[in-house]
mmCIF file of the C-alpha atoms, coordinates in Angstrom:
data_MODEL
# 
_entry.id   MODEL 
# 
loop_
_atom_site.group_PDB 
_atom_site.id 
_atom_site.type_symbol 
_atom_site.label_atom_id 
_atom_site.label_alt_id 
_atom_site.label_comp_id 
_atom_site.label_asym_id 
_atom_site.label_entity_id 
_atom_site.label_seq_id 
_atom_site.pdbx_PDB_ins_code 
_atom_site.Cartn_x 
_atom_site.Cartn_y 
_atom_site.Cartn_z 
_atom_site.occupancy 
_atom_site.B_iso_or_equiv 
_atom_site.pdbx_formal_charge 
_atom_site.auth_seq_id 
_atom_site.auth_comp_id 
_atom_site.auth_asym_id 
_atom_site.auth_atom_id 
_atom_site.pdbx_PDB_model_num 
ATOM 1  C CA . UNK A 1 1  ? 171.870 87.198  -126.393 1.00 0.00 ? 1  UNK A CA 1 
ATOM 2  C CA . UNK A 1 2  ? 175.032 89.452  -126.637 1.00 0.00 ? 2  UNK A CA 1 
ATOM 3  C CA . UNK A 1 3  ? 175.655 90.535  -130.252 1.00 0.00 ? 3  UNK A CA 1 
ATOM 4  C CA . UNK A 1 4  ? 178.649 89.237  -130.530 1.00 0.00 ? 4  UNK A CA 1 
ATOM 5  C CA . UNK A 1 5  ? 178.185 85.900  -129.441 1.00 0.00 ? 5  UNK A CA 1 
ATOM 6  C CA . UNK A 1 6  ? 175.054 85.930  -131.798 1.00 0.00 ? 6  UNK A CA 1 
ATOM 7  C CA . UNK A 1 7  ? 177.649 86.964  -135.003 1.00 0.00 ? 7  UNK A CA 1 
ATOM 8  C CA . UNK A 1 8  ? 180.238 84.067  -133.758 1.00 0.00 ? 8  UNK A CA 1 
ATOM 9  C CA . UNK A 1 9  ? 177.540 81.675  -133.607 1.00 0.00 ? 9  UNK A CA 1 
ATOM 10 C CA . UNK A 1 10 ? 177.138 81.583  -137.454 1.00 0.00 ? 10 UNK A CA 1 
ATOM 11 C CA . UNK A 1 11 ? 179.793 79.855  -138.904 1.00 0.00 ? 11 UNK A CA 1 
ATOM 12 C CA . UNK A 1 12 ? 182.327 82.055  -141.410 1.00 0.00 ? 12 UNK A CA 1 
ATOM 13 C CA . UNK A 1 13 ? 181.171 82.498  -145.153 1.00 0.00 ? 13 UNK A CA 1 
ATOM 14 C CA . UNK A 1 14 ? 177.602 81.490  -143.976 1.00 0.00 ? 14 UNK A CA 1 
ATOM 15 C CA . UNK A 1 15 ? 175.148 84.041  -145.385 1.00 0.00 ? 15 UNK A CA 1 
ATOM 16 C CA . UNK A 1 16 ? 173.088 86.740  -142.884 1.00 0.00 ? 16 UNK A CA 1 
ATOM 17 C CA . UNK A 1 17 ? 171.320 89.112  -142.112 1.00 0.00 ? 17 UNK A CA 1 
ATOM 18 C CA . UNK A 1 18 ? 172.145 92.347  -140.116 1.00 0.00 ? 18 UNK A CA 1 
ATOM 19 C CA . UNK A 1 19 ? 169.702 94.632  -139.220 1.00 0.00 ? 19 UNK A CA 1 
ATOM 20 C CA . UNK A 1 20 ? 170.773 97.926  -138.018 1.00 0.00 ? 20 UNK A CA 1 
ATOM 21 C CA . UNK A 1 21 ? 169.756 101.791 -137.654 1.00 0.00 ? 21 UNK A CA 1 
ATOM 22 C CA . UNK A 1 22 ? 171.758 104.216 -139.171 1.00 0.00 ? 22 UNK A CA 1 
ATOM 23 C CA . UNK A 1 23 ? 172.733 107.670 -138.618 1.00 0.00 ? 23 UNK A CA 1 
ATOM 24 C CA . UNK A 1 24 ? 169.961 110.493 -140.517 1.00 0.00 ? 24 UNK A CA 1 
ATOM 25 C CA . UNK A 1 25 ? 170.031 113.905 -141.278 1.00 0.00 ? 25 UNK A CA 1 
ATOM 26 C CA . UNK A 1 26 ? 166.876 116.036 -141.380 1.00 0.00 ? 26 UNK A CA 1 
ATOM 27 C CA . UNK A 1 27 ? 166.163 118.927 -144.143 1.00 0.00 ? 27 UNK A CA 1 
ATOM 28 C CA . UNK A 1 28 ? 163.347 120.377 -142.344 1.00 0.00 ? 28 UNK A CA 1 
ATOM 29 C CA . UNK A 1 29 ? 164.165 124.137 -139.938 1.00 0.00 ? 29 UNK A CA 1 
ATOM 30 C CA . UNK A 1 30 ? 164.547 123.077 -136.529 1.00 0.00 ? 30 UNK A CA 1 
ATOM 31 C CA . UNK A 1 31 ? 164.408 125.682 -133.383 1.00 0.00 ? 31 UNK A CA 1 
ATOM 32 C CA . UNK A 1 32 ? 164.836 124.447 -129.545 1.00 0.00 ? 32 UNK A CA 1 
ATOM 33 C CA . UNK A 1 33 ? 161.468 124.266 -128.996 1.00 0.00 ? 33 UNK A CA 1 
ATOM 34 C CA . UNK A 1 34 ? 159.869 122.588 -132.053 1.00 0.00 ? 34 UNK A CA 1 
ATOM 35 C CA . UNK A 1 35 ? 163.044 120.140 -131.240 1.00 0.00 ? 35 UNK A CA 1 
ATOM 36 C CA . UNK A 1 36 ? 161.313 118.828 -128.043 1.00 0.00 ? 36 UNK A CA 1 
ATOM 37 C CA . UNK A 1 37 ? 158.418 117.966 -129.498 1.00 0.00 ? 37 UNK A CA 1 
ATOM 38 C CA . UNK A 1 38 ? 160.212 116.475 -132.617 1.00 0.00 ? 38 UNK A CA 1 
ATOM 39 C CA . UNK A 1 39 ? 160.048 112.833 -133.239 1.00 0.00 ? 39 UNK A CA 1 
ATOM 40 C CA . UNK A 1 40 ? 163.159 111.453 -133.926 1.00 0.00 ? 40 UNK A CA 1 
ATOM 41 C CA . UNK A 1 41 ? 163.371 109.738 -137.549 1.00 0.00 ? 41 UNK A CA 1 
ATOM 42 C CA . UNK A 1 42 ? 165.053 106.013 -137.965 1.00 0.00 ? 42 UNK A CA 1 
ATOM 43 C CA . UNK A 1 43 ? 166.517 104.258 -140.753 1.00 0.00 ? 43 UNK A CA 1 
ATOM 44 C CA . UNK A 1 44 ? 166.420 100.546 -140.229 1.00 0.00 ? 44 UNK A CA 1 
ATOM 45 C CA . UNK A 1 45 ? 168.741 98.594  -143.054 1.00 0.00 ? 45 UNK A CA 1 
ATOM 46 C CA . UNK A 1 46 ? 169.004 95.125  -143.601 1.00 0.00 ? 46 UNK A CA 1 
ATOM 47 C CA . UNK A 1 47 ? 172.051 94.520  -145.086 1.00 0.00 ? 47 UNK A CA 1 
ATOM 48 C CA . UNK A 1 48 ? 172.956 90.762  -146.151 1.00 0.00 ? 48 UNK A CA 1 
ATOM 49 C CA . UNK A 1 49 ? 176.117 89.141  -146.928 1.00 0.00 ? 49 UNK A CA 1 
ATOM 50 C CA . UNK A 1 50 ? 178.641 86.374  -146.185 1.00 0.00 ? 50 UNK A CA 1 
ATOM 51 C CA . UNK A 1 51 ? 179.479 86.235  -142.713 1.00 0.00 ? 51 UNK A CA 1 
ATOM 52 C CA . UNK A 1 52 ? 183.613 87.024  -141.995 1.00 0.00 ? 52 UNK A CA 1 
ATOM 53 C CA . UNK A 1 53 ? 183.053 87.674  -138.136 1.00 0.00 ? 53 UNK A CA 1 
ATOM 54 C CA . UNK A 1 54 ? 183.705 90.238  -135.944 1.00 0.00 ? 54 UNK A CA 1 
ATOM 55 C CA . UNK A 1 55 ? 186.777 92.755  -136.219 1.00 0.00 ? 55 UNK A CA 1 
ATOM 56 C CA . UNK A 1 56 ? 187.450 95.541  -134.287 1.00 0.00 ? 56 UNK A CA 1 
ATOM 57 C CA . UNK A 1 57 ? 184.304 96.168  -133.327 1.00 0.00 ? 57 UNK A CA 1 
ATOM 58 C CA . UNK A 1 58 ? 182.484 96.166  -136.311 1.00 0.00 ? 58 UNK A CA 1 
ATOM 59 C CA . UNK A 1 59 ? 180.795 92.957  -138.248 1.00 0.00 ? 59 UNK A CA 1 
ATOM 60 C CA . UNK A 1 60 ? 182.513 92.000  -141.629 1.00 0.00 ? 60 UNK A CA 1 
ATOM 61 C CA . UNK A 1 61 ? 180.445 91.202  -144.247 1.00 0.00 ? 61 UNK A CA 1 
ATOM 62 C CA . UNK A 1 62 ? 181.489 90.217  -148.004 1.00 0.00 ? 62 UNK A CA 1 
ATOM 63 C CA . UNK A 1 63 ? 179.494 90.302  -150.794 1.00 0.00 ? 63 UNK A CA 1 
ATOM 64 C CA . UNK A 1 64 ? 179.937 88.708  -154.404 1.00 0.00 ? 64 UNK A CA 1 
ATOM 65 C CA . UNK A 1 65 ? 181.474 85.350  -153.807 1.00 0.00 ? 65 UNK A CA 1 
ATOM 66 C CA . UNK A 1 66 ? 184.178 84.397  -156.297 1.00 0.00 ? 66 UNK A CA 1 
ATOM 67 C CA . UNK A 1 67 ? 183.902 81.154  -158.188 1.00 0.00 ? 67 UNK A CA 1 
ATOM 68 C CA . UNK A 1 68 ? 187.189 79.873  -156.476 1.00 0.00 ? 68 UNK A CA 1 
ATOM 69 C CA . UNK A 1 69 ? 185.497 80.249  -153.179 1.00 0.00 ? 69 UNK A CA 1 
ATOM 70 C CA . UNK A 1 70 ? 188.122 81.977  -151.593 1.00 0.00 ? 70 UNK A CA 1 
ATOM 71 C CA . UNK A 1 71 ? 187.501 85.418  -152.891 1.00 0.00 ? 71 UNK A CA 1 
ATOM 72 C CA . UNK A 1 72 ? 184.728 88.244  -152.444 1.00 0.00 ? 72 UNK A CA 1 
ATOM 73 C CA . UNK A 1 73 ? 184.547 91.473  -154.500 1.00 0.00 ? 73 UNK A CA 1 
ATOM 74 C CA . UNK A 1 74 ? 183.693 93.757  -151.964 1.00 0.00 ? 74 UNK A CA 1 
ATOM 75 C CA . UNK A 1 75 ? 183.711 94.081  -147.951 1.00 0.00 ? 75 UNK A CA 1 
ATOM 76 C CA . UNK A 1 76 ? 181.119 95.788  -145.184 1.00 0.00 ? 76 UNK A CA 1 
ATOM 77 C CA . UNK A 1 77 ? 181.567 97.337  -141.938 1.00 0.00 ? 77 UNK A CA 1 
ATOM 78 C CA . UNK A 1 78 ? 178.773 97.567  -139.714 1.00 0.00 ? 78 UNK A CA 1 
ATOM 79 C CA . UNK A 1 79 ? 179.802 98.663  -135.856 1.00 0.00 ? 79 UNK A CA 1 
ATOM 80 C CA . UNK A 1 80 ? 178.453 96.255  -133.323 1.00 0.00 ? 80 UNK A CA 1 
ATOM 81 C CA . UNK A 1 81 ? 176.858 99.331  -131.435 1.00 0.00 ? 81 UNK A CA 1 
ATOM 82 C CA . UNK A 1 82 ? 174.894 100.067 -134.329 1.00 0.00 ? 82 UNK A CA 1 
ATOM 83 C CA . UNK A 1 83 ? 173.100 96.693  -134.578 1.00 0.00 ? 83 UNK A CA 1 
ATOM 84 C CA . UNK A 1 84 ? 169.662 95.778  -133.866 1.00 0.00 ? 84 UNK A CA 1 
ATOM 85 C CA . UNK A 1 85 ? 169.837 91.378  -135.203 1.00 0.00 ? 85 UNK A CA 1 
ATOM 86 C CA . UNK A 1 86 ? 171.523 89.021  -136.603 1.00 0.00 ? 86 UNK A CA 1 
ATOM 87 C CA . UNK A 1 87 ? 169.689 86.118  -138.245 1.00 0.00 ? 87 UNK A CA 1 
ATOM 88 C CA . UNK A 1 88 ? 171.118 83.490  -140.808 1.00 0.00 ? 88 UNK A CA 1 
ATOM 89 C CA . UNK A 1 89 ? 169.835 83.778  -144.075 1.00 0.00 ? 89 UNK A CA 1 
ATOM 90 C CA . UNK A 1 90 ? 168.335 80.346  -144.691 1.00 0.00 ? 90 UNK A CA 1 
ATOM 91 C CA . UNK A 1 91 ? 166.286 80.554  -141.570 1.00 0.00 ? 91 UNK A CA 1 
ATOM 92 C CA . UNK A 1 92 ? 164.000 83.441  -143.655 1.00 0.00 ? 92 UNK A CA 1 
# 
């Protein structure tokens, strides 16, 4: 299923999961030809919040739901091309 259908499928303020790889940098001395036999490192986040759809490109997540229930303290972007799944929190 298309990403983006996956995050509209989950209704707003519901909490999920996003799995997604992330950009890495590597310490180690590198030369061309140690680089093609190099295996390339991932890092794989979950990151989980309250579902405020998709924006831009990117998948808005809140975190730290005020007691009114309007209100979050805090905000995530995650770019759609960055993510690997979407599941809904309860279903873990």
């Amino acid at each position: 299923m298309n990403l983006i259908r996956l995050l509209k499928k989950y209704p707003r303020d519901v909490p999920i999961i996003i799995t997604w790889k992330d950009a890495c940098d590597d310490p180690d001395d590198i030369t061309y030809s140690s680089f093609k036999s190099t295996k390339i490192k991932e890092l794989i986040y979950d990151t989980i919040g309250f579902n405020l759809g998709v924006k831009d490109g990117y998948a808005v997540l809140a975190y730290n739901k005020e007691d009114d229930g309007n209100s979050y303290k805090g905000v995530g972007y995650i770019p759609i091309s960055l993510i690997i799944n979407v599941r809904r929190l309860a279903d873990e």
